[in-house]
PDB file of N, CA, C and O in Angstrom, chain B, residues numbered from 101:
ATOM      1  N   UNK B 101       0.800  -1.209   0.000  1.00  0.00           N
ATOM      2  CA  UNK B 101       0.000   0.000   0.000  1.00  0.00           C
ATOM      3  C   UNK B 101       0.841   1.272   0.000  1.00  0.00           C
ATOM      4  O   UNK B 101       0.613   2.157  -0.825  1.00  0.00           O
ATOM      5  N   UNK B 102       1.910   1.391   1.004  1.00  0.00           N
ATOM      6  CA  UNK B 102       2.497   2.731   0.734  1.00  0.00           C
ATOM      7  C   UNK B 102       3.115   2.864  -0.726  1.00  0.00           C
ATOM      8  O   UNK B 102       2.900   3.908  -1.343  1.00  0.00           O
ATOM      9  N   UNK B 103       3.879   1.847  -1.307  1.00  0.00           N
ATOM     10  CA  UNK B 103       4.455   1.823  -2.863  1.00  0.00           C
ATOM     11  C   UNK B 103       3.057   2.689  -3.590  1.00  0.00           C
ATOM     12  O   UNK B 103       3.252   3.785  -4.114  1.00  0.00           O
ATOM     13  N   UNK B 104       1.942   2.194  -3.562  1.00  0.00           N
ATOM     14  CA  UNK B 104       0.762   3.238  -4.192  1.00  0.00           C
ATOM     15  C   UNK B 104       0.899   4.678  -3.949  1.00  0.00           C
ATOM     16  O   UNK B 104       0.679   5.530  -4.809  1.00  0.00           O
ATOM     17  N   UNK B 105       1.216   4.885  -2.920  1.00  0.00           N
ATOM     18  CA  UNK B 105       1.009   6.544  -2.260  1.00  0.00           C
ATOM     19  C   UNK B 105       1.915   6.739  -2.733  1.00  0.00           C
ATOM     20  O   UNK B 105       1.681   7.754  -3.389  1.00  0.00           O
ATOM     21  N   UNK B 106       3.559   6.280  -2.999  1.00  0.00           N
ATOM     22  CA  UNK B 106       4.744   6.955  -3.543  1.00  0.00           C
ATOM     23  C   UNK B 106       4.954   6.671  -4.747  1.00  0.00           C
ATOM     24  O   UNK B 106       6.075   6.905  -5.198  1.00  0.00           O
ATOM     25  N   UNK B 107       3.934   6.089  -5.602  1.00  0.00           N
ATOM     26  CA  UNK B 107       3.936   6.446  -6.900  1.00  0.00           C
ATOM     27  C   UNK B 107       3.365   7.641  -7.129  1.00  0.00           C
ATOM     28  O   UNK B 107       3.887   8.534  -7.797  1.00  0.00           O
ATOM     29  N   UNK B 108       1.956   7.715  -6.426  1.00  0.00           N
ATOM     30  CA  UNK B 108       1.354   8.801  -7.049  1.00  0.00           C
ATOM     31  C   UNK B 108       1.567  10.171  -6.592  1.00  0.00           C
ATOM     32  O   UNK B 108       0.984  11.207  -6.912  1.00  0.00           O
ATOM     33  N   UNK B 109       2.529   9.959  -5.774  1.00  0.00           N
ATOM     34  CA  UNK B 109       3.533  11.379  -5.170  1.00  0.00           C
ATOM     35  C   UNK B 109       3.918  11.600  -5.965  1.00  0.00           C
ATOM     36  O   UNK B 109       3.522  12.591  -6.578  1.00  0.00           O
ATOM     37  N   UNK B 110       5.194  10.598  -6.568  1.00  0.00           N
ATOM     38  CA  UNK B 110       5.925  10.724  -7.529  1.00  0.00           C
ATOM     39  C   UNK B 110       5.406  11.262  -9.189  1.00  0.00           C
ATOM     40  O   UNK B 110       6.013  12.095  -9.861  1.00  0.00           O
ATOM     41  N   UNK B 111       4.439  10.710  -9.503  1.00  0.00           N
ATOM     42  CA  UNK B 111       3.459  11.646 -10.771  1.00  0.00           C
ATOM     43  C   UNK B 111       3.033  12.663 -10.832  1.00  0.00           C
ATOM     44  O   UNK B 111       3.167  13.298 -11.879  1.00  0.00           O
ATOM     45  N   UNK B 112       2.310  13.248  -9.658  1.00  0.00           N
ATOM     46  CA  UNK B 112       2.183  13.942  -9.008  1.00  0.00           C
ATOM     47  C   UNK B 112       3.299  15.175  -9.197  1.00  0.00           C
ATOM     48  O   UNK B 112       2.929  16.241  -9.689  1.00  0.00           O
ATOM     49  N   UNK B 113       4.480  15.001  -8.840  1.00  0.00           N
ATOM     50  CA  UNK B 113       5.247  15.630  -8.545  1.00  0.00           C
ATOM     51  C   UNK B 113       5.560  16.314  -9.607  1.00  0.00           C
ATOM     52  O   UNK B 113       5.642  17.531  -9.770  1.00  0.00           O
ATOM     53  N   UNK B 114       5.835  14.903 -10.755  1.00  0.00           N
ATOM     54  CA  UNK B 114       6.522  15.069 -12.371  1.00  0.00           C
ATOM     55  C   UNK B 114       5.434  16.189 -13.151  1.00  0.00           C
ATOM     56  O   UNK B 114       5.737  16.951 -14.069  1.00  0.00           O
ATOM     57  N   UNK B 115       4.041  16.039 -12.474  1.00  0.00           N
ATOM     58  CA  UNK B 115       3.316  16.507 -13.378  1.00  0.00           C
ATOM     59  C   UNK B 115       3.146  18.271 -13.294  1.00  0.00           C
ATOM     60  O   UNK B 115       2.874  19.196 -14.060  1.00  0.00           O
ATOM     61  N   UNK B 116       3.520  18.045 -11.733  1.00  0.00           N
ATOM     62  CA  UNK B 116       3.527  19.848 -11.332  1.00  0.00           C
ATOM     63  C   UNK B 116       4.718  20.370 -11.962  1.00  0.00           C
ATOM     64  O   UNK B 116       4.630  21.460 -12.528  1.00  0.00           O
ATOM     65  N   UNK B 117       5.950  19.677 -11.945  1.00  0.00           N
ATOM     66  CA  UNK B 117       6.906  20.703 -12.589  1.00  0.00           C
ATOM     67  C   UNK B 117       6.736  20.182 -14.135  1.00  0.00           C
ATOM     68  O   UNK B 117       7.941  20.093 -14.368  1.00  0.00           O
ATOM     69  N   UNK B 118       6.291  19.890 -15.010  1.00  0.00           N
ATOM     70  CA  UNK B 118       5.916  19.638 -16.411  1.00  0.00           C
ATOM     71  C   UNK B 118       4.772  20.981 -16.603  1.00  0.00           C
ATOM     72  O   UNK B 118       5.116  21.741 -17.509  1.00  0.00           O
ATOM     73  N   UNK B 119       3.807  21.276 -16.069  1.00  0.00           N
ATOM     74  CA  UNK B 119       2.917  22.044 -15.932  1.00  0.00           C
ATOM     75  C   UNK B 119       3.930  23.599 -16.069  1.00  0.00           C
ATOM     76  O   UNK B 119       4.183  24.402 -16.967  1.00  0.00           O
ATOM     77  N   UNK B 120       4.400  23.381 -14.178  1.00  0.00           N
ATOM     78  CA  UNK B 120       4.967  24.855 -14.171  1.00  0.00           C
ATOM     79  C   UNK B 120       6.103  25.452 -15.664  1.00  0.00           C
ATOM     80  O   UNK B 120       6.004  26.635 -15.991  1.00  0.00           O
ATOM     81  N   UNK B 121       6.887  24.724 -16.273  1.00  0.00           N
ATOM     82  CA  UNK B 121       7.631  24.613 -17.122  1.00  0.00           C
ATOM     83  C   UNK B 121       6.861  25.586 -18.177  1.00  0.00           C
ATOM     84  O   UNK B 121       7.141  26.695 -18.633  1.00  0.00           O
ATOM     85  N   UNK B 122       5.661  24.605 -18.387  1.00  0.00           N
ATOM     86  CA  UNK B 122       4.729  24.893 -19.876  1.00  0.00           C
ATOM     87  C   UNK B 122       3.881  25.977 -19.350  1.00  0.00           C
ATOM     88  O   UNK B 122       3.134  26.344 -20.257  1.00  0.00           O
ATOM     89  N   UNK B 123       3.679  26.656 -18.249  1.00  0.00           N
ATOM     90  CA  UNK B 123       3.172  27.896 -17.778  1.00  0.00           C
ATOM     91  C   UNK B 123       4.295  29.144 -18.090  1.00  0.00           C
ATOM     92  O   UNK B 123       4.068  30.324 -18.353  1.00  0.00           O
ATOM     93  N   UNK B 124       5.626  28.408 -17.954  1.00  0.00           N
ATOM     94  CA  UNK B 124       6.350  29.811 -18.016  1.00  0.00           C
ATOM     95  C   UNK B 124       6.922  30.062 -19.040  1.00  0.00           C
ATOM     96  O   UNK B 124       7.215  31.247 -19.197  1.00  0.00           O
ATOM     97  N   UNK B 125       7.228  29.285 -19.906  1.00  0.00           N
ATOM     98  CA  UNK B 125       7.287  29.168 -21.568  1.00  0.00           C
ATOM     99  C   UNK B 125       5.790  29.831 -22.087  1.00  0.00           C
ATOM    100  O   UNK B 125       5.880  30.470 -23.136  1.00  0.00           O
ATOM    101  N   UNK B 126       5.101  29.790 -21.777  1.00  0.00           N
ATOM    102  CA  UNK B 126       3.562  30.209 -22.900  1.00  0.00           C
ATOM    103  C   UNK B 126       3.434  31.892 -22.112  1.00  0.00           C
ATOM    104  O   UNK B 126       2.911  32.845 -22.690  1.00  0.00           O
ATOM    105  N   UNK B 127       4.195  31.978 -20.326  1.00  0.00           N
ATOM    106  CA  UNK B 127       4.286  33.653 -19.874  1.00  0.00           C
ATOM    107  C   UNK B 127       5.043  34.399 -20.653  1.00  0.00           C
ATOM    108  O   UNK B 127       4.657  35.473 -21.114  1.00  0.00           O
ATOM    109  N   UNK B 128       6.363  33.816 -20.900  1.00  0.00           N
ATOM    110  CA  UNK B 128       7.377  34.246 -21.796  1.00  0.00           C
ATOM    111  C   UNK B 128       7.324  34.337 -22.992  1.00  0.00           C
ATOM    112  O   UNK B 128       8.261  34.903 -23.555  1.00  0.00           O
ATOM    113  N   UNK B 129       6.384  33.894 -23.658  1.00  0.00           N
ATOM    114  CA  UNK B 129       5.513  33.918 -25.504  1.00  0.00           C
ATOM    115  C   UNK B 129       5.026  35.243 -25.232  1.00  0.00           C
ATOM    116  O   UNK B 129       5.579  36.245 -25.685  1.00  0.00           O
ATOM    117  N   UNK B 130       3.797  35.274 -24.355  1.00  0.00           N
ATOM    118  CA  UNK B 130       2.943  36.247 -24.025  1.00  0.00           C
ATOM    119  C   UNK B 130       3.087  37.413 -24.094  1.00  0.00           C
ATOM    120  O   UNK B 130       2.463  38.221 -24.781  1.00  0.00           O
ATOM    121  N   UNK B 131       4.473  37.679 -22.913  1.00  0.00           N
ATOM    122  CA  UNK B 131       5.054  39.296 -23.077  1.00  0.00           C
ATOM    123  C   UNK B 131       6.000  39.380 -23.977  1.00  0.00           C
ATOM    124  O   UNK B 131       6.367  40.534 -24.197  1.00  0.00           O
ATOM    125  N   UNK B 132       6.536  38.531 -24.590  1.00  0.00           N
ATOM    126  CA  UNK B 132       7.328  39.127 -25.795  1.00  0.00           C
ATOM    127  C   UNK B 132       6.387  39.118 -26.673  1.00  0.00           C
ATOM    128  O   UNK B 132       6.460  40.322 -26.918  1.00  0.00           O
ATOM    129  N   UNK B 133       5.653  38.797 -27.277  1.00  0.00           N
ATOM    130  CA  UNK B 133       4.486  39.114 -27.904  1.00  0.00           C
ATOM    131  C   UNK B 133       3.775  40.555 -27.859  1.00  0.00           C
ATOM    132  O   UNK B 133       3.506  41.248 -28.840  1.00  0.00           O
ATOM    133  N   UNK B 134       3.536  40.847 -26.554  1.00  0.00           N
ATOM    134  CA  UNK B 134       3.160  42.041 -26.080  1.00  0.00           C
ATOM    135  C   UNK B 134       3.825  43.192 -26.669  1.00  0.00           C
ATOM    136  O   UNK B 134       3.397  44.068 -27.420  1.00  0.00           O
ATOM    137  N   UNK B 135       5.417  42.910 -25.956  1.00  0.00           N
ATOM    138  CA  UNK B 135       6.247  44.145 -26.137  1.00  0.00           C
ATOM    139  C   UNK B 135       5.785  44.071 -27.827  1.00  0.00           C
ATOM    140  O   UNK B 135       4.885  44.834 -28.177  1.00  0.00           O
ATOM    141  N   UNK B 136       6.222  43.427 -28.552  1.00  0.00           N
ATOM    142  CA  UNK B 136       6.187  43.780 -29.750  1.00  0.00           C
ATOM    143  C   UNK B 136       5.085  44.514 -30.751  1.00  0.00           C
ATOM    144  O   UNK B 136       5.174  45.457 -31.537  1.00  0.00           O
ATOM    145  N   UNK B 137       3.830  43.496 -30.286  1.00  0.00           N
ATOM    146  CA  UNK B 137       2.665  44.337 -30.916  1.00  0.00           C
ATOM    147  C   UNK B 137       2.952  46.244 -29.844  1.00  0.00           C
ATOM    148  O   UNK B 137       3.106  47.281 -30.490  1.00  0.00           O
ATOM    149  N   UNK B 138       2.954  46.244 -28.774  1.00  0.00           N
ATOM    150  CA  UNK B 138       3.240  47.693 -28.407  1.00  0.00           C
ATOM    151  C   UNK B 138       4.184  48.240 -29.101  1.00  0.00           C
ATOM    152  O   UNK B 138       3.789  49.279 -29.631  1.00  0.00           O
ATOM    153  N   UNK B 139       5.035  48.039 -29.277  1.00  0.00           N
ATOM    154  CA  UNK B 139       5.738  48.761 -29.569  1.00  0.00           C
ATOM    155  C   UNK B 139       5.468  49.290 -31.347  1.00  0.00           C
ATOM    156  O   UNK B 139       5.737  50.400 -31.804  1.00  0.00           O
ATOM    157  N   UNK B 140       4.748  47.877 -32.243  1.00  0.00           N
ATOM    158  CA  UNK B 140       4.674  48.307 -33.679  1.00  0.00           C
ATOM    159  C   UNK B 140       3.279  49.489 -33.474  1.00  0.00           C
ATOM    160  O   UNK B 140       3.162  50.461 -34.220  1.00  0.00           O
ATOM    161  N   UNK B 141       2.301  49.186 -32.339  1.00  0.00           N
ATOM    162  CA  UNK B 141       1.278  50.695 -32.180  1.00  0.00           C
ATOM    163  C   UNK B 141       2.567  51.817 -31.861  1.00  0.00           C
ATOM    164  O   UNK B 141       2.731  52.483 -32.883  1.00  0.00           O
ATOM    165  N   UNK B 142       3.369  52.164 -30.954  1.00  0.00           N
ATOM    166  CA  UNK B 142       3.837  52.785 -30.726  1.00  0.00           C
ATOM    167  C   UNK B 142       4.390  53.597 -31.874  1.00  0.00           C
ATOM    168  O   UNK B 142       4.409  54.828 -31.872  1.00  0.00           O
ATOM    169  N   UNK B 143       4.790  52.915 -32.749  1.00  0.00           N
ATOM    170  CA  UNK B 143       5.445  53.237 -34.049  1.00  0.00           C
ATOM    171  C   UNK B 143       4.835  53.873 -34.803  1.00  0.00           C
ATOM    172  O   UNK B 143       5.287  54.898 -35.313  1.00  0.00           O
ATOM    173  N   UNK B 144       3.253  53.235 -35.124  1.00  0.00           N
ATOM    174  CA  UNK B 144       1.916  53.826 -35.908  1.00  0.00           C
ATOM    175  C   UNK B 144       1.161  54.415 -35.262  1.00  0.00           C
ATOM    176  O   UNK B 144      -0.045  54.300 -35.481  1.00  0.00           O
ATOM    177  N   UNK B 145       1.864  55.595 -33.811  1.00  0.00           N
ATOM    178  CA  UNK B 145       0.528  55.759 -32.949  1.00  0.00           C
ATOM    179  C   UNK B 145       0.470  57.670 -34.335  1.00  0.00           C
ATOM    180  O   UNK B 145      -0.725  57.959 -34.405  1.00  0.00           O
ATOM    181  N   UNK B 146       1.145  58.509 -35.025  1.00  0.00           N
ATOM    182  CA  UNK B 146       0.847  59.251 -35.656  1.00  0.00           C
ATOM    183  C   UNK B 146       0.087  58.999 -37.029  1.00  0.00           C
ATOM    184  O   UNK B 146      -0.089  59.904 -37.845  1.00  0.00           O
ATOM    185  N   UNK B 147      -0.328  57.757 -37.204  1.00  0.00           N
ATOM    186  CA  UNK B 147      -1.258  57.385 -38.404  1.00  0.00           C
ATOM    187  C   UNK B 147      -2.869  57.402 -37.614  1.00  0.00           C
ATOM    188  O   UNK B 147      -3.868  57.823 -38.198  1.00  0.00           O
ATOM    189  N   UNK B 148      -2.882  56.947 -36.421  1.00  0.00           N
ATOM    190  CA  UNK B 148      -4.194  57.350 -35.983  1.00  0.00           C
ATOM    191  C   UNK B 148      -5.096  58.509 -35.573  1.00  0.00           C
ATOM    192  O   UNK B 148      -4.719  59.470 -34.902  1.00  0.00           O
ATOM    193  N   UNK B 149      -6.221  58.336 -36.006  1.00  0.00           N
ATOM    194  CA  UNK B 149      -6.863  59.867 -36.373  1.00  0.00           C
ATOM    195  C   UNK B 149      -8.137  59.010 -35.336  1.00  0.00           C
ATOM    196  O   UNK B 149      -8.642  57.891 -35.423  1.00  0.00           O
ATOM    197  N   UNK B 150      -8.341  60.249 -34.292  1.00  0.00           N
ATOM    198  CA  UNK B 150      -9.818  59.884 -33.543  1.00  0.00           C
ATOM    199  C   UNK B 150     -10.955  60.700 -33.916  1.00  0.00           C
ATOM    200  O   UNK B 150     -12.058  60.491 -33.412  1.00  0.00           O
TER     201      UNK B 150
END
């Protein structure tokens, strides 16, 4: 019975840092993404007329 509990610790475990990994890779897409679209408005902010 405990071998059960320390497997599924162990998956468990693998699966939180697999997760956190693919959370901070898709944060790091996100704001470089960001900066960039800002910055190409930034570039075209004298073509806009309100």
């Amino acid at each position: 019975m405990p071998e059960k509990a320390y497997q599924t610790m162990k998956h468990a475990g693998a699966w939180g840092i697999v997760m956190g990994v693919l959370l901070m890779i898709a944060g790091i897409t996100i704001g470089v993404m960001s900066i960039i679209y800002g910055g190409k408005l930034l570039k075209n902010k004298s073509e806009i007329i309100f």
